[in-house]
N, C-alpha and C positions, 0 to 999 in steps of 0.2 A: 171253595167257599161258594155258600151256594147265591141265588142274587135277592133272598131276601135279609141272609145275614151283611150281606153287603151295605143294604139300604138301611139295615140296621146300626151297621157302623156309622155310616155317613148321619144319621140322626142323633145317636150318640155323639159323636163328637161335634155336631151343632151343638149338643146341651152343654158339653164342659166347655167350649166357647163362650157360648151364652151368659154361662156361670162367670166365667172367669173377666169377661169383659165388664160385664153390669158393674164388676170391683175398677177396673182400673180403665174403661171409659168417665167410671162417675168422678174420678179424682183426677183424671186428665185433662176435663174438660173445664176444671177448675185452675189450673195450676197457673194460668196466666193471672189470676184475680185472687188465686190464696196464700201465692208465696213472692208478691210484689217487689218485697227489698232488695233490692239491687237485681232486680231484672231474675233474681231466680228460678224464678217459675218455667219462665220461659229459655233459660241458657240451659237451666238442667234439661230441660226437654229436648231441646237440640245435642245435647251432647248424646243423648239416650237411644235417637235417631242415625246419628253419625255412628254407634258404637253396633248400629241396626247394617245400617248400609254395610258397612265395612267388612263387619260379620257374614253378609248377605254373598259375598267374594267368595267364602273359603269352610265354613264352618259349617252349613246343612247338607251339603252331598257327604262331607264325613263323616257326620254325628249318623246319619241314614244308613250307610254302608256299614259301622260296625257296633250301632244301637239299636238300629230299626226304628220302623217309622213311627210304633207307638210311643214305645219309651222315650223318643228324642221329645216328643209333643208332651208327656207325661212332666219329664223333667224339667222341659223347659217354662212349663208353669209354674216352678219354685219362687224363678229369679221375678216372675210377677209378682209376686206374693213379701220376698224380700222387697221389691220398691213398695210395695204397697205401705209396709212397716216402717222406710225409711218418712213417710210424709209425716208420720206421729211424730219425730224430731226432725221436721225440716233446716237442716244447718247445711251449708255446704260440706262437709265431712261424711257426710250419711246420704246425701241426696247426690253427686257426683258418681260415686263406685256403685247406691244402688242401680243409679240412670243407665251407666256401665251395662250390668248385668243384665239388667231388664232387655236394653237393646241387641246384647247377644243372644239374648233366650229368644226377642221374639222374631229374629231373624230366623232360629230354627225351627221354631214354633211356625209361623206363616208359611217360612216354602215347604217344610213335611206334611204341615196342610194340603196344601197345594197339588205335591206329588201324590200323596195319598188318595184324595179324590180323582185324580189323571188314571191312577191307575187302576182304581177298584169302576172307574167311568169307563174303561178299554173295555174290562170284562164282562162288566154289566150287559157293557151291549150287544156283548160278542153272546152271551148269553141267550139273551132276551131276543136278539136280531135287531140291532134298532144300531141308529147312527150313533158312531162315538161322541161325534160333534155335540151332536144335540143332548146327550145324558148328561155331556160335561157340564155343560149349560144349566142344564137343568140343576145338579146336583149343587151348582156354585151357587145356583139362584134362590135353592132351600135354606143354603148356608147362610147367603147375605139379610135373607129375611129374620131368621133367628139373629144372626148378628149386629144387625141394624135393631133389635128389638133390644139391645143392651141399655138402649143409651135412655130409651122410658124408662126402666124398671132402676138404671143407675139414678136417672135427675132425680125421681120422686125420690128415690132414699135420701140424697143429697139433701134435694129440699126440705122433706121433715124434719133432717137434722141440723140444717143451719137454718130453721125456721126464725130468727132471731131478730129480725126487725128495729133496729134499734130506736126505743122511746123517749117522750123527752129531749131529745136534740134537736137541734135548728139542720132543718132541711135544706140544703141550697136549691134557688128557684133552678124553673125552668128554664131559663135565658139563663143562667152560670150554668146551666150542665152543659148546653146548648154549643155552649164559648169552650166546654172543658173534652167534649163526648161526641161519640160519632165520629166521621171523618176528620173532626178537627183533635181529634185527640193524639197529641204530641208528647215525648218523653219529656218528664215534667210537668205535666200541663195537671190539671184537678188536685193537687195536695193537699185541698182544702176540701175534698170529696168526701163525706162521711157514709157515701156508699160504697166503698172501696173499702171499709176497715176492715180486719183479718176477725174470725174465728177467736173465742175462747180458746185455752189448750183442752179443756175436759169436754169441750165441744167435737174439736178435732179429734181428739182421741177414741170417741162416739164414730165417729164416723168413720174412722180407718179400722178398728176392728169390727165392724158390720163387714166393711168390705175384705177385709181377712178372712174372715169365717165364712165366706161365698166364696174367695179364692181356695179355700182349704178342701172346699166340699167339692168345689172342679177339677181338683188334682185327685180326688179318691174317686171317682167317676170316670175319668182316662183311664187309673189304673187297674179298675175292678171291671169296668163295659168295653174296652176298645177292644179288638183283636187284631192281631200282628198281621201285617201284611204275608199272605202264603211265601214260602222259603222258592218256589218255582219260580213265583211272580218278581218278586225282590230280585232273585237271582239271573231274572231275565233282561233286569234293570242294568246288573254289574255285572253281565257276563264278561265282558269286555279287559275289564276293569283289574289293576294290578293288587291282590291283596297287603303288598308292605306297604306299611303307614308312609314313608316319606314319597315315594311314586304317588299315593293316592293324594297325599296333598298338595306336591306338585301336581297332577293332575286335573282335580279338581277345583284348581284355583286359574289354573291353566284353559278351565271347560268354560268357566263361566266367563273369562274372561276372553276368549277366544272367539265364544257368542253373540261378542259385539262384533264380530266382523259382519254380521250379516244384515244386508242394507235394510230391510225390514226392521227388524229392530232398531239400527240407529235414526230410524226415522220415527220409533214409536216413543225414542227417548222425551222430548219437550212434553207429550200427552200424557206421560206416564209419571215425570216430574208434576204437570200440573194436577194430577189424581193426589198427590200428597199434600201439597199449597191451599187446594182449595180445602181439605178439612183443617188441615192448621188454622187456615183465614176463620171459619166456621167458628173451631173448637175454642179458638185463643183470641184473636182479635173481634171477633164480633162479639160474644161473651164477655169481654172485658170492657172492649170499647162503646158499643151499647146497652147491652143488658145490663152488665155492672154496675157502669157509670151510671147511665140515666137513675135503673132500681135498685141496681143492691145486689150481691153477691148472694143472697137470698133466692133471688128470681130465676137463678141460669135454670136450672134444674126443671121450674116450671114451663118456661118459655122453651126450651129445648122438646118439651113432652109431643108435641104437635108434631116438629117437623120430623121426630125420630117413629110416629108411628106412619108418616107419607113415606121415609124413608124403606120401612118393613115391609108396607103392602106393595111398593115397587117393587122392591131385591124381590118378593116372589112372586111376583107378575110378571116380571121382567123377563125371567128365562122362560115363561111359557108361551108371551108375544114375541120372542126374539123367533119363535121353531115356523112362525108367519109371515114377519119382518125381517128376518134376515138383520146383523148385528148391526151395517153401515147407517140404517135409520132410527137406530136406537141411540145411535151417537148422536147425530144430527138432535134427535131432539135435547139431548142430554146438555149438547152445546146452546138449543136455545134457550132452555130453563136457566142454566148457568149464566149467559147471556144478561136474563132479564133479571134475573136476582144480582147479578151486579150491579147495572145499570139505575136500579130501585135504590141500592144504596148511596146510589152518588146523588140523585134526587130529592131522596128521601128527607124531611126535618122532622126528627121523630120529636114526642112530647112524652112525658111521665103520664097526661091525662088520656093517654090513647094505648093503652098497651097492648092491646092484641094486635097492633102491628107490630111489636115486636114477637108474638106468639107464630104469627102467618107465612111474615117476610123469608124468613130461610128455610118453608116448606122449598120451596122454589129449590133452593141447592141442595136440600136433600132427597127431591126426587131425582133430581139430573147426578146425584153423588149414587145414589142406588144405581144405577145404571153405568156409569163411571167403575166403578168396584166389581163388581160382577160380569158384565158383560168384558170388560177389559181383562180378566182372568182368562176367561173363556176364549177372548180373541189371542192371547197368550200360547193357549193349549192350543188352538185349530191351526195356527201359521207356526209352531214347532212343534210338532204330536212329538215323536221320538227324542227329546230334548226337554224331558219335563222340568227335571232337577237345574239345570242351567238358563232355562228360561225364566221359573219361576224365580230364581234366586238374580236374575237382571232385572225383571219386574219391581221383587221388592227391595232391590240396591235402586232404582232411580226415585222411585216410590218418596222411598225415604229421604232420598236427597230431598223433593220436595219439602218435603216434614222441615228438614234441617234449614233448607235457607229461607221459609217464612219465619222458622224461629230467630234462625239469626240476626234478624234485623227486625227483627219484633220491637225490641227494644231501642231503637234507634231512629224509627221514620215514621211519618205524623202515619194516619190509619188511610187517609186520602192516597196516601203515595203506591200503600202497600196492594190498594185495591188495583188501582193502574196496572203495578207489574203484574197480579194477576190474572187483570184482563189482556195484558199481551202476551203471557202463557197462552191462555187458553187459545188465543189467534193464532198463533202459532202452530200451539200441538193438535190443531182440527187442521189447519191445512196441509199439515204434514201428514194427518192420518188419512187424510182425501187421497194424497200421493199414493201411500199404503193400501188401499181398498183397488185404487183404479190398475196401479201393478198385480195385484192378485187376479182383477177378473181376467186381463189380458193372459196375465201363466196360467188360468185353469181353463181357458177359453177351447171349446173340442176340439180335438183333432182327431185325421184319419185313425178308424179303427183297425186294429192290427190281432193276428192270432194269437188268442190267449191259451194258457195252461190249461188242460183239460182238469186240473183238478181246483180252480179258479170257480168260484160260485159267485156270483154279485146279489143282494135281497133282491127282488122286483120291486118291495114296497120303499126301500130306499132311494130304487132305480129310479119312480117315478118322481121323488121331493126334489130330488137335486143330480145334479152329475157325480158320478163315479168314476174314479181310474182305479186302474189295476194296476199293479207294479209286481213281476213277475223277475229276480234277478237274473237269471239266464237269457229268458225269449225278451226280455225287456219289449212287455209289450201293453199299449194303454191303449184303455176307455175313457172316454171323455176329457182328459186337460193334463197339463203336464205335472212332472212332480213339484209339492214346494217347497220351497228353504228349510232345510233340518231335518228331512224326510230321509232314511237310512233302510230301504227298503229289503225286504226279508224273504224267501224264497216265496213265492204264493203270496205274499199278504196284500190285503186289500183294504184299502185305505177310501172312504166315504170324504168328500166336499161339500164340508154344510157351507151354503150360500153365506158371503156378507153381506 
């Protein structure tokens, strides 16, 4: 495969993301505000999450090994397309098995993502001659900006369809949203909220098949534009690997979980739980408990529009200031936008007659969320290169936990509470990721150089960005810093250290 059909893949399948997201971020980021009764909105979601994580264990290195990487992504855009159909009859009957589904599908959907780009990112660069590091980056960074650009093109649909404003009703003041919305909003609390009302059903029905017929056009676009990862490359993947199904599923459930022995990751865990809280916090509680409340179920869609196009121009800013910065200070700032967009909210006393502060306010977390999402993939891939498939599917098993425990108590703790815990997340999972960055520079830090392979090349031009080792299996012999965690080194191969 050559490295332009490569860059064509990876474009492509930005589009049937793109596609397929614009459908089920515009009805996700509703669901805390359109299926209210009895906490549905939000339990289905969580359970959809849990059915993601769980999936995330066992299910994408097998679907990969005996579907391949297109077809598992092909496929598993169905079961988005089934949730998508279950919201047109939102009951618990129909919304439960489809949450199910949805979160099996997009556990293998995400990590053959994931894997996919790892690996067509190895050869690119081996290609091209350029750092693995930095392609990966790159390539995650194309992805996140297409993917973060979902959430514009989902609001407005959203919005012109529940353009509905209702007339004629008595408005509750300012001081009763005030008492009902915001931080003070408690289970129970606004019942008397007539900006909370749900959707017509010929309304909703509007709007679930718009977002069908985009999911339907992104599953013919995987099936008709991706190309199969080459049978060498795949094969280089599972050389290893037992072809009978029950070894592979012991196996594979065995890899991923086996992955957490490695101190590195169990110290990425808290940052990587907090990457899934804070968009739940975003998607579901800020949306419900501001937007909603104060405007109207009406508004998410426009108010969203802003910070999802700061969102866009980050994800693909981001991997081309990281190839300057190095990852460690992309976090840093990602923490303090995070930081300051919480801290806003707890200040904050918003009014109905001020609304672009609700338009402004969560740029803030959606630029520090660009940068979160992307460059956290990325630091993924760089501290396990040879460990795609079980990385990636730890990433988005903790991920998801996050998703799952803002949902689960969505329903349960006033919106003050919920902000807290996720300010001592995020305290958390930066000083634990500080631990992680300072461990790394001391393992790659140079040491004495030693006789390498004569058949050993190192770039010059990579030689100058950053240090290099070599890892030679017989003469075990290095340049520049030692090997790092989940490095399975191969006769000759040369392995690049892009800086954090």
């Amino acid at each position: 495969m050559t490295e332009k059909r490569i860059f064509k893949n990876v474009l492509v399948i930005c589009t049937f993301f793109f596609l397929n997201f614009i459908s089920y971020g515009g009805l996700a980021s509703l669901q805390s505000s359109l299926h209210l009764e009895e906490g549905m909105g939000v339990i289905t979601s969580a359970i959809g999450f849990a059915s993601l994580a769980l999936s995330c264990l066992l299910l994408p290195k097998i679907a990969m090994r005996f579907i391949g990487h297109k077809w598992v992504m092909s496929i598993s855009l169905i079961g988005y397309i089934f949730w998508m159909a279950a919201n047109g009859y939102a009951v618990w009957a129909t919304m439960i098995p489809a949450s199910i589904v949805c979160g099996m599908c997009g556990a293998t959907l995400w990590t053959t993502q994931g894997a996919y780009f790892a690996i067509m990112a190895k050869h690119y660069a081996a290609k091209k001659g350029q750092d693995p590091r930095a392609v990966t980056a790159l390539f995650f960074g194309i992805f996140f900006a297409f993917f973060r650009t979902t959430a514009v093109f989902g609001s407005i649909i959203s919005s012109t369809i529940l353009n509905q404003k209702p007339e004629n009703q008595t408005q509750p003041s300012n001081e009763q949203l005030s008492q009902w919305c915001g931080l003070n909003d408690c289970p129970n609390s606004g019942s008397n909220n007539t900006n909370l009302s749900s959707p017509s059903s010929t309304t909703l029905w509007t709007l679930v098949g718009v977002y069908i017929g985009i999911g339907v056009l992104a599953f013919i676009i995987s099936v008709v534009f991706v190309d199969a990862v080459p049978a060498d490359w795949a094969a280089a993947e599972y050389q290893n690997e037992s072809k009978d199904m029950g070894k592979m599923i012991a196996k594979s459930l065995m890899a991923t979980v086996l992955h957490m022995r490695h101190l590195r990751l169990l110290l990425l865990i808290p940052i990587t739980v907090y990457t899934g809280m804070e968009q739940t916090f975003r998607d579901a509680e800020y949306t419900k408990s501001f937007v909603s409340c104060f405007l109207g179920i009406w508004m998410i869609g426009w108010c969203l529009i802003p910070s999802s196009v700061v969102n866009a121009v980050a994800s693909l800013l981001g991997g081309r200031i990281m190839k300057y910065t190095g990852l460690f200070p992309m976090f840093c700032f990602a923490f303090c936008m995070d930081l300051a967009y919480q801290v806003t909210l707890i200040f904050w006393e918003p009014s109905v007659n001020e609304e672009h502060w609700f338009f402004l306010i969560p740029c803030l977390n959606t630029l520090a969320d660009a940068i979160w999402l992307a460059q956290m993939s990325a630091l993924y891939g760089i501290l396990f290169p040879t460990k795609f498939a079980a990385a990636f599917s730890n990433y988005n098993f903790w991920k998801s936990c996050g998703n799952i425990i803002e949902f689960a108590y969505s329903s349960y703790l006033c919106t003050s509470v919920k902000l807290y815990i996720l300010m001592g997340f995020l305290g958390l999972g930066m000083a634990l990721l500080i631990i992680v960055y300072v461990k790394y520079m001391r393992q790659t830090r140079p040491v004495e150089k030693q006789a390498l392979p004569s058949a050993t090349v190192v770039d010059d031009d990579v030689k100058d960005k950053q240090d290099v080792f070599t890892v030679g299996s017989e003469n075990a012999g290095f340049t520049g810093s030692a090997v790092m965690d989940g490095v399975e080194p191969s006769a000759y191969e040369t392995v690049s250290i892009y800086r954090l």
